[in-house]
DOMAR-312721 format. One record per residue (C-alpha): residue in one letter; chain; x, y, z. Coordinates in steps of 0.5 Angstrom, whole numbers, plus 2048, in hexadecimal, padded with zeros to 3 digits. Layout:
<nodes>
NODE   residu   chaine    px    py    pz
NODE        a        A     X     Y     Z
...
</nodes>
This chain:
<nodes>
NODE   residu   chaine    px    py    pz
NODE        x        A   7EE   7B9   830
NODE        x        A   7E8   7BE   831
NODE        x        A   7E9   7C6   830
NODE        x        A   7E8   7C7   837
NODE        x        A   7EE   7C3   838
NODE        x        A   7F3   7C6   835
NODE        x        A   7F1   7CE   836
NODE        x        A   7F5   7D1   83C
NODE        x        A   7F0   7D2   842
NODE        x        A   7EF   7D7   848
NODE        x        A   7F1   7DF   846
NODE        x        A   7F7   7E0   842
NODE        x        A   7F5   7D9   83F
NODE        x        A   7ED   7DE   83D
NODE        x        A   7F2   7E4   83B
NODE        x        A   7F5   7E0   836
NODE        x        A   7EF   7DE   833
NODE        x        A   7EC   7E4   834
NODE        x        A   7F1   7E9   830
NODE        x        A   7F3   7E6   82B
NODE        x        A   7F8   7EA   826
NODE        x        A   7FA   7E7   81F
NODE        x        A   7F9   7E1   821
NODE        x        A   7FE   7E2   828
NODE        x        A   7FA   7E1   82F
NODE        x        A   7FA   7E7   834
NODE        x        A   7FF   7E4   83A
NODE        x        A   804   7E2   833
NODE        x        A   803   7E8   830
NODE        x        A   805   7EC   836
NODE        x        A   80A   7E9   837
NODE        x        A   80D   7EA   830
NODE        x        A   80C   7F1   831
NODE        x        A   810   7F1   838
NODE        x        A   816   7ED   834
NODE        x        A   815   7F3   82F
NODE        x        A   815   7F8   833
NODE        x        A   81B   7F6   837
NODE        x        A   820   7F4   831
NODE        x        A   820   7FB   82F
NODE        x        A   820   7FF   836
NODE        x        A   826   7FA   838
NODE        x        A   829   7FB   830
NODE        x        A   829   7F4   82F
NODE        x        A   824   7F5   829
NODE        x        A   826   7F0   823
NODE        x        A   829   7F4   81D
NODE        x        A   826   7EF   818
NODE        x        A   820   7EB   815
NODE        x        A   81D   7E8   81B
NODE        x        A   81E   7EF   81F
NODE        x        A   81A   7F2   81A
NODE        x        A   814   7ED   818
NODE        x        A   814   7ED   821
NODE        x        A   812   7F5   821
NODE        x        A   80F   7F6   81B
NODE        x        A   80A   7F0   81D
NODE        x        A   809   7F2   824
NODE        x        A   808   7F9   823
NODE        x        A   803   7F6   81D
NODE        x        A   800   7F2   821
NODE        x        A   7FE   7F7   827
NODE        x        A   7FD   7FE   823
NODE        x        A   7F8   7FA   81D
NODE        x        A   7F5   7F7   823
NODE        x        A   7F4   7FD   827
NODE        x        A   7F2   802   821
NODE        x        A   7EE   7FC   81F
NODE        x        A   7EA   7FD   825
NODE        x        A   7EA   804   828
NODE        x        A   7E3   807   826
NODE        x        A   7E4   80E   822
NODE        x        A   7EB   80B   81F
NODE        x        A   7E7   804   81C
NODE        x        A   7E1   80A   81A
NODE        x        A   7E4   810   818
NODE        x        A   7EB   80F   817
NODE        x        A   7ED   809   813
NODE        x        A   7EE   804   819
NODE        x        A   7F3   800   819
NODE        x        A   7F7   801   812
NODE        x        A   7F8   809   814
NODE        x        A   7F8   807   81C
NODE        x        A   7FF   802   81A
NODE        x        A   802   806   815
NODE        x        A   802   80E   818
NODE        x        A   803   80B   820
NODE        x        A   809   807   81D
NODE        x        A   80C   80E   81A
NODE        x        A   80A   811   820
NODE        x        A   80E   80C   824
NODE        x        A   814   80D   81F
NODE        x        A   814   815   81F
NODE        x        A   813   816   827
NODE        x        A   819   811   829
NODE        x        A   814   80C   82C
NODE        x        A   818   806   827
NODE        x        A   81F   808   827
NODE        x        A   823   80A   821
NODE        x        A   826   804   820
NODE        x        A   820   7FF   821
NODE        x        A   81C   804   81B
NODE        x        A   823   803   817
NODE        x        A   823   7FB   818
NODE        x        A   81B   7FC   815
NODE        x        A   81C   800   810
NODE        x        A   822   7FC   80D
NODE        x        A   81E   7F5   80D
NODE        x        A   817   7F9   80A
NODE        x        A   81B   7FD   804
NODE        x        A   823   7F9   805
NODE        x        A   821   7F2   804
NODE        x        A   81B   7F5   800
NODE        x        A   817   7F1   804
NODE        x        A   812   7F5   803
NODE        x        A   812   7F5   7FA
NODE        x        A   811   7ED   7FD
NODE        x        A   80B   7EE   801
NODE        x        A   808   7F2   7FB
NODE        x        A   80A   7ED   7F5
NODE        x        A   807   7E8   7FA
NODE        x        A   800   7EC   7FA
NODE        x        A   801   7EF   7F2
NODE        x        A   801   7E8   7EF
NODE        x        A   7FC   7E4   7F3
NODE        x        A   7F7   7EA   7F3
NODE        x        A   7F7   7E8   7EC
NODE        x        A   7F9   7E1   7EC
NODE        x        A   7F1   7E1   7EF
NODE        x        A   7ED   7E4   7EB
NODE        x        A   7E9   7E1   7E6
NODE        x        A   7EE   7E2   7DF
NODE        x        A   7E7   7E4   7DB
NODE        x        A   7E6   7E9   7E1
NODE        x        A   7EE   7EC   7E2
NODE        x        A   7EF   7EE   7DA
NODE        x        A   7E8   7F2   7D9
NODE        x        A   7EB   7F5   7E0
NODE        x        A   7F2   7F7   7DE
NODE        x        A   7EF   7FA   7D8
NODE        x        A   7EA   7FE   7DC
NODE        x        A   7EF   800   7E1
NODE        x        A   7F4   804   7DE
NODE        x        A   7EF   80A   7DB
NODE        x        A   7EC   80C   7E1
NODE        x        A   7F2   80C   7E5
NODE        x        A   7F5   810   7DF
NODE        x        A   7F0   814   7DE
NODE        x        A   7EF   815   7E6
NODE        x        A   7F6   818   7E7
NODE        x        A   7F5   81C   7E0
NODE        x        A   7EF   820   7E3
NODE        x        A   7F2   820   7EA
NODE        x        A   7F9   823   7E8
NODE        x        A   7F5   829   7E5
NODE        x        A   7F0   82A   7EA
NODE        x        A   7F6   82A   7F0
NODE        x        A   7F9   82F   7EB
NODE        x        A   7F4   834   7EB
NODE        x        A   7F3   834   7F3
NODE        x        A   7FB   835   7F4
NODE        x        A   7F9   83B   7EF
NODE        x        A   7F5   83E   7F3
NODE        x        A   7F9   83D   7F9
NODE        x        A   7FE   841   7F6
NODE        x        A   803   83B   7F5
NODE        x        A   803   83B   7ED
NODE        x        A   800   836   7E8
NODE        x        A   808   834   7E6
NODE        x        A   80A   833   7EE
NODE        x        A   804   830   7F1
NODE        x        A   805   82A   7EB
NODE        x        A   80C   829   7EC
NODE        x        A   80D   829   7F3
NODE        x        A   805   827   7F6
NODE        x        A   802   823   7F0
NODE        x        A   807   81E   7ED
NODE        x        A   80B   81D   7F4
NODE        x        A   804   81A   7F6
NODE        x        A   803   816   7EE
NODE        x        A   80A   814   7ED
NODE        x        A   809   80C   7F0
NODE        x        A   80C   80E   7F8
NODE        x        A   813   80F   7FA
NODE        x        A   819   80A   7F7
NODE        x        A   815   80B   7F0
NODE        x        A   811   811   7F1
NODE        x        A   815   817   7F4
NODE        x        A   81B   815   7F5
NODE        x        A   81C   815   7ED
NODE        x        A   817   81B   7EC
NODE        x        A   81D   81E   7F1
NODE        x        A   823   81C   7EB
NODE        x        A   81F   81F   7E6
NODE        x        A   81D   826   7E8
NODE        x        A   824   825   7EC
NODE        x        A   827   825   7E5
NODE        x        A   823   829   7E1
NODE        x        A   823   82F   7E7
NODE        x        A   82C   82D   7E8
NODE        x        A   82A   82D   7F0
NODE        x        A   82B   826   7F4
NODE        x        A   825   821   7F4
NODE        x        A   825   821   7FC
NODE        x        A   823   828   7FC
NODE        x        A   81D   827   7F8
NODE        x        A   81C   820   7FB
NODE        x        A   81B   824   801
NODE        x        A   815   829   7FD
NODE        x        A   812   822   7FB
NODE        x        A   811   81E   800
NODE        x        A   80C   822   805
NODE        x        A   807   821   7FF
NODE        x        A   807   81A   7FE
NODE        x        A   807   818   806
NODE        x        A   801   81C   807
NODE        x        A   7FD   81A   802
NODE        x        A   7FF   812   803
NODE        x        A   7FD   813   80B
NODE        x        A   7F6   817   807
NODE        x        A   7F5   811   803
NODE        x        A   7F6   80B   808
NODE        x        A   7F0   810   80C
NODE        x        A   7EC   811   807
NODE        x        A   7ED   80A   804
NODE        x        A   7E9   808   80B
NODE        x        A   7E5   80C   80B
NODE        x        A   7E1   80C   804
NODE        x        A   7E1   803   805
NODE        x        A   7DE   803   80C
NODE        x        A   7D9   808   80B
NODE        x        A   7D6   806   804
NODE        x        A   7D5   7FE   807
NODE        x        A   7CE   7FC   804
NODE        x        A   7CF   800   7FF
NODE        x        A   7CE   800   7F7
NODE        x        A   7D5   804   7F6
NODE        x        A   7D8   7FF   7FB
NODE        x        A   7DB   7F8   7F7
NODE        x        A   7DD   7F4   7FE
NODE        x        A   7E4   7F4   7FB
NODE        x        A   7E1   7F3   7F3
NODE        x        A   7E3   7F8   7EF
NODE        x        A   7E0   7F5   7E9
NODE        x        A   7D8   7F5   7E9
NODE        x        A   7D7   7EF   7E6
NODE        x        A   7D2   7ED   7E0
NODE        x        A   7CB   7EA   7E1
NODE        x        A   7CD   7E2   7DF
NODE        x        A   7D0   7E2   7E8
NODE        x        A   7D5   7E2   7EB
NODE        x        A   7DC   7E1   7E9
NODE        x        A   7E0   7DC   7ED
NODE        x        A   7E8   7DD   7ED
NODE        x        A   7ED   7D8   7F0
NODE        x        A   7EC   7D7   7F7
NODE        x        A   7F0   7D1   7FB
NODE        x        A   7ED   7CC   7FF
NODE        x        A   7F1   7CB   803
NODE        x        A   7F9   7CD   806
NODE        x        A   7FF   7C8   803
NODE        x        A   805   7CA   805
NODE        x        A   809   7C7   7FF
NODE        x        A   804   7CC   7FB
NODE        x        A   807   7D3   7FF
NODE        x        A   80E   7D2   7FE
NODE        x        A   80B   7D0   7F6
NODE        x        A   807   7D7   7F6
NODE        x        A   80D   7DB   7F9
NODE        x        A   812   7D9   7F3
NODE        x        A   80C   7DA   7EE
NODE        x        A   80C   7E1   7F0
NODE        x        A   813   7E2   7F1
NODE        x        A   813   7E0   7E9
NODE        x        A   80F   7E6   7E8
NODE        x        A   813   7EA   7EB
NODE        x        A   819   7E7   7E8
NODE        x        A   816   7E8   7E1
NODE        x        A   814   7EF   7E2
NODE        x        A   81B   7F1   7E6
NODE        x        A   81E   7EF   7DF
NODE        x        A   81A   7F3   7DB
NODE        x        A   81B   7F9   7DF
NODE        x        A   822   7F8   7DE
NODE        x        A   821   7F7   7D7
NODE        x        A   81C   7FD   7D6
NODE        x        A   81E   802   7DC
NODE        x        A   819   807   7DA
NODE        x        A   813   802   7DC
NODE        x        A   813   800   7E4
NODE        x        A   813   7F8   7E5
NODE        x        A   80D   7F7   7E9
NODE        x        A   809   7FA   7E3
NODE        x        A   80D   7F5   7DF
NODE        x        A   80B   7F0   7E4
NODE        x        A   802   7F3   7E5
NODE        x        A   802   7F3   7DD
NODE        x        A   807   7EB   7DC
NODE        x        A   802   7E9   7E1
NODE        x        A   7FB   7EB   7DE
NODE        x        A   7FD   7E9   7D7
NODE        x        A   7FE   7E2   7DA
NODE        x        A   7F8   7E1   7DE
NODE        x        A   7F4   7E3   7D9
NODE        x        A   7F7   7DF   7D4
NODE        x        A   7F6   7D9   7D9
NODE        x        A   7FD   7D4   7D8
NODE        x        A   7FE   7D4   7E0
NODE        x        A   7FD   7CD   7E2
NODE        x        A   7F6   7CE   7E7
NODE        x        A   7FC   7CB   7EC
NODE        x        A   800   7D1   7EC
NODE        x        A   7FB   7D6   7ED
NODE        x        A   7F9   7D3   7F3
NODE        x        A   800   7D3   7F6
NODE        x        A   801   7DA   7F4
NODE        x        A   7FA   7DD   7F7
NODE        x        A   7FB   7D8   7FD
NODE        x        A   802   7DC   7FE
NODE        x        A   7FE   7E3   7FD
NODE        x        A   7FA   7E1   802
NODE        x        A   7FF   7DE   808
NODE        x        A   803   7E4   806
NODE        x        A   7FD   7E9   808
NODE        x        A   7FA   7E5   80D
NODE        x        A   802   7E5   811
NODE        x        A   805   7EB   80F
NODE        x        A   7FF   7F1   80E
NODE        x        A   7FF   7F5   815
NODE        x        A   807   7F4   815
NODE        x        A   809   7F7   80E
NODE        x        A   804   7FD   811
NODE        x        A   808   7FE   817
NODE        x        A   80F   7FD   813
NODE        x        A   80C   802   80F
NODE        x        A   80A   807   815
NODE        x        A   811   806   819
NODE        x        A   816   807   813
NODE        x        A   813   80A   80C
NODE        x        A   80E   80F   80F
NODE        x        A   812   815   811
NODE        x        A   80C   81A   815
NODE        x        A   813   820   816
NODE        x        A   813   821   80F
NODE        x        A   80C   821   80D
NODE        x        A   80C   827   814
NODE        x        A   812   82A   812
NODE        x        A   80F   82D   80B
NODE        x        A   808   82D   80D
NODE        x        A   803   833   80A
NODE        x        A   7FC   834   809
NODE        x        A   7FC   834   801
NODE        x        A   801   82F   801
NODE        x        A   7FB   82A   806
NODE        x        A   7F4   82D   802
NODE        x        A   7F7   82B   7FB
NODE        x        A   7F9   824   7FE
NODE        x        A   7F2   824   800
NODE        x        A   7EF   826   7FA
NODE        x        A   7F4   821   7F6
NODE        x        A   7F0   81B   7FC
NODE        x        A   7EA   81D   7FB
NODE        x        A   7EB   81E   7F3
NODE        x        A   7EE   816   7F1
NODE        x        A   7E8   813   7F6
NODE        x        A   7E4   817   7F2
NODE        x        A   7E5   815   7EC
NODE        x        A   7E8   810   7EC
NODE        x        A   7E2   80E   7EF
NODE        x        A   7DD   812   7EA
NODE        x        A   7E2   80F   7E4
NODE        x        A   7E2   808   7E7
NODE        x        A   7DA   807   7E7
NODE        x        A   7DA   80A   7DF
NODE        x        A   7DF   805   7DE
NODE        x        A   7DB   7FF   7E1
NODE        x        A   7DF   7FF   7E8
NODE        x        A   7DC   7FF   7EF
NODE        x        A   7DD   806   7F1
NODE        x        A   7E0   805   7F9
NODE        x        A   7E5   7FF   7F5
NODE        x        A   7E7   804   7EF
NODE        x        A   7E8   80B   7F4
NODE        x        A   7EC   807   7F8
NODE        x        A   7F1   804   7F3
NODE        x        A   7F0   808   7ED
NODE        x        A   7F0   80F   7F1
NODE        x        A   7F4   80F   7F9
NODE        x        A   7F8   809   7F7
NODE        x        A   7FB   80E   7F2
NODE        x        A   7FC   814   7F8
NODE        x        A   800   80E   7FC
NODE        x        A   808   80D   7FE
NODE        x        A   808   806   7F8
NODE        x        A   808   800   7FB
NODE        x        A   808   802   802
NODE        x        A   803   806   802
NODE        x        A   7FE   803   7FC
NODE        x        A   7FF   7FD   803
NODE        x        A   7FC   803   808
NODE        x        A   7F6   804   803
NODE        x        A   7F5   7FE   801
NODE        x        A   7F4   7FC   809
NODE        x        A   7F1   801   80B
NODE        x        A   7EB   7FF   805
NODE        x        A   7EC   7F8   807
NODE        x        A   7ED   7F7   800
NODE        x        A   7F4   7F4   800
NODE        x        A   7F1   7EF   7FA
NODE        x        A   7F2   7F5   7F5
NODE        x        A   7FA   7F7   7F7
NODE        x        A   7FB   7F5   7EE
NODE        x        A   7F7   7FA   7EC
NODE        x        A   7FA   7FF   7F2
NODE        x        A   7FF   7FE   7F0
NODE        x        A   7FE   7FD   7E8
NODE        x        A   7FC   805   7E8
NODE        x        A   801   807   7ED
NODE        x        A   807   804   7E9
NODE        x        A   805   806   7E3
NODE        x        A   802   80D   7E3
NODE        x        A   808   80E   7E8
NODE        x        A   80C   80D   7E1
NODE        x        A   808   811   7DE
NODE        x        A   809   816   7E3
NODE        x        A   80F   817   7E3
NODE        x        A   810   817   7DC
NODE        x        A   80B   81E   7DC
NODE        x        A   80F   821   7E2
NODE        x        A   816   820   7DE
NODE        x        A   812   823   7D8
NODE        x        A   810   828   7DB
NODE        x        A   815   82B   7E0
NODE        x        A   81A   82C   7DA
NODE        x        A   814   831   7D8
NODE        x        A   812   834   7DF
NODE        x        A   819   833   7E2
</nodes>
C-alpha cells in the first residue's frame, strides 16, 4: 500500500501531517489536550501514574513546541528547555494547573523517583556509549576543572557580596554553596540541617534563606546553557556535543546500535537498574558519599576496564536513547509544574542577592570554559558541564541545562561534577558554619 494510501486526506487529514508534536499529529494532539483540559475542570483528574505522564507529556510536548519555535525565545532565551520548565511553573504558581493535579505530578516525578530512573537511564548509557580509551582520559580531566571552577567562583561571589555590604562570611554561606551544594534533596535540604544544628534554629527557616539563590541560578543556567551553545555554532570553542577534542590518529567511535531490538530495551533498562543497585548500596555502606557518585565512578572504572559484553552496552545506550527520545519535553514540564517554586524566589528577591547570582553565572562559564580548554576539552562543552551544571537544582536541573545546550549525551559528566563537588561543598559549609556560626 502506497504513502498516499494510507495518509489521512482533506484538511484535518493536512493538519495532522502538517503539525506534528512529538510524534503526535495536530487533530490527535488537540484533542488530548481537550480530554486534558477537561479531566481537570470536571475534577476527574487521575491521581496516579497515568494522570501524570498524560499532563507532563501533554504540556511537554506543546510548551517544547512552541518555545522551540517562537522567534526571540528560540534565539534569545533558550528555546524550548527554558520556555517548558518556567511556563509549566508559571501554570503551577497562578493556578492555571489545580493544586491537586501539581501535587499528583510531583508525587510521580520525586515520590516514585521517576525522576533518578530517567537520570540513571541517561547517566549509564551517556557512559556506556563512548568509546572506553576516551571516557577515562575524560573523567580524569573532568573533576580539576570542575574543582577548580567553583574554587575560583566561590572566592570571586565572596568579594562581590563584600562590596554589596553582605559579608564575606553570609554571602558564602546563604548565596554561594546553596547554589554548589548538588540541588534540593542533596544539596540545601542537608545545607539546612547542618547550619540548623550548628546555629540551634529549625532547618526549614534557613531551608527558606537557601532556596531563592539556587532557583535563580538553576533558571540563569538553563538560559545561558542556551545561549553560549546556540551562538557559538561553527565555532572553534564549540565541540557539537564532544567534549574531548580528539587527537590527530581521527575520530573515535563509541557504541551506536544499528538498529531498535525490544528484547534489547528491557536488557538495557535491568543493566542500568543494576548500577543503580550497586551504587544504592554503597551509599548505604558509606553514607557520606552519594550513590550516584558510586554509580558515575562504578560505571567509568568498568567501561574503561572493558569487561562489558558489546551486547550489554548496546542495550544500555539503546535504552538511554529511547528514554531520551520519549521522556525529555515531559521531565521538563514535571520539573516546571511541580519542583520550580517561582513564589519563593519572588518573596526574597534583592539586588545583591541577583548580581552575586550572576556574577557566580558568568563566572563558572567562564572558567570552566577557560580551565576546560587548558584541560584538553571543548570550551562550550566544558562551560556547560563543568561550571552552569554546578549552578543548577541536581538532576533536574542538570536536566534543564543539558537540554537547553542540547547536550543530554554529557548528563555523566554533569552529574560527576554536581554529585561530588556537592559532597564536597557541603563538607566545607558544615566546617565552616561552626567557625562563622
Amino acid at each position: 500500500m502506497s504513502e498516499n494510501e494510507t495518509s489521512p486526506k482533506g484538511f484535518f487529514g493536512k493538519f495532522e501531517n502538517k503539525l506534528n508534536i512529538d510524534g503526535i499529529g495536530g487533530i490527535a494532539f488537540i484533542i488530548m489536550l481537550i480530554i486534558l483540559v477537561g479531566v481537570m475542570q470536571l475534577g476527574a483528574f487521575p491521581k496516579n501514574m497515568m494522570g501524570a505522564l498524560f499532563i507532563m507529556v501533554s504540556l511537554g510536548g506543546i510548551l517544547y513546541y512552541l518555545g522551540a519555535n517562537l522567534p526571540i525565545v528560540k534565539t534569545y532565551l533558550g528555546g524550548g528547555s527554558v520556555f517548558t520548565t518556567m511556563v509549566g511553573a508559571v501554570l503551577s504558581g497562578t493556578g492555571v494547573v489545580p493544586h491537586s493535579t501539581v501535587v499528583t505530578v510531583k508525587s510521580f516525578m520525586t515520590g516514585t523517583n521517576f525522576l533518578e530512573f530517567y537520570i540513571v537511564s541517561l547517566i549509564i548509557s551517556a557512559i556506556f556509549k563512548m568509546d572506553r580509551k576516551m571516557v577515562l582520559k575524560a573523567a580524569v580531566r573532568f573533576l580539576p576543572v570542575a574543582f577548580l571552577t567553583l574554587i575560583i567562583t566561590f572566592f570571586i561571589v565572596g568579594g562581590v557580596g563584600t562590596v554589596l555590604g553582605l559579608s564575606f562570611q553570609h554571602t558564602s554561606l546563604f548565596i554561594t554553596f546553596p547554589m554548589m551544594a548538588g540541588g534540593v534533596g542533596a544539596g540545601i535540604v542537608p545545607l539546612s540541617t547542618i547550619y540548623g544544628a550548628a546555629m540551634h534554629v529549625p532547618s526549614g527557616q534557613i531551608l527558606s534563606q537557601l532556596f531563592p539563590p539556587l532557583v535563580l541560578s538553576n533558571l540563569l543556567a538553563i538560559i545561558v546553557a542556551g545561549l553560549i551553545s546556540e551562538n557559538t555554532k561553527g565555532s572553534k570553542l564549540n565541540g557539537n556535543g564532544e567534549l574531548l577534542k580528539q587527537d590527530s590518529h581521527g575520530e573515535v567511535k563509541g557504541v551506536e546500535p544499528a538498529h531498535l531490538d525490544k528484547q534489547q530495551l528491557l536488557v538495557g533498562m535491568m543493566t542500568a537498574i543494576s548500577f543503580y543497585m550497586i551504587g544504592s548500596t554503597l551509599h548505604k555502606l558509606i553514607p557520606s558519599i552519594n550513590s550516584f557518585a558510586f554509580l558515575i565512578l562504578l560505571a567509568i572504572i568498568i567501561k574503561a576496564l572493558g569487561i562489558v559484553p558489546h551486547y550489554y552496552e548496546e542495550s544500555v545506550v539503546m535504552f538511554g536513547q529511547l528514554v531520551v527520545k520519549t521522556l525529555t519535553h515531559a521531565i521538563l514540564a514535571g520539573v516546571g509544574l511541580a519542583l520550580l517554586d517561582l513564589s519563593s524566589l519572588l518573596s526574597t528577591f534583592s539586588w545583591a542577592l541577583v548580581i552575586c547570582v550572576i556574577v557566580s553565572i558568568i563566572s563558572v562559564t567562564f572558567f570552566g570554559g577557560l580551565l576546560g580548554k587548558l584541560f584538553g576539552f571543548y570550551p562550550v562543552e566544558s562551560a556547560v558541564t563543568a561550571g552552569l551544571a554546578n549552578n543548577s537544582m541536581g538532576g533536574t536541573g542538570n536536566v534543564a541545562v543539558l537540554s537547553a545546550a542540547n547536550r543530554m549525551n554529557l548528563m555523566a559528566f554533569a552529574q560527576m561534577g554536581n554529585r561530588i563537588g556537592g559532597a564536597i561543598v557541603l563538607v566545607i559549609a558544615g566546617f565552616l558554619i561552626t567557625i562563622w556560626g
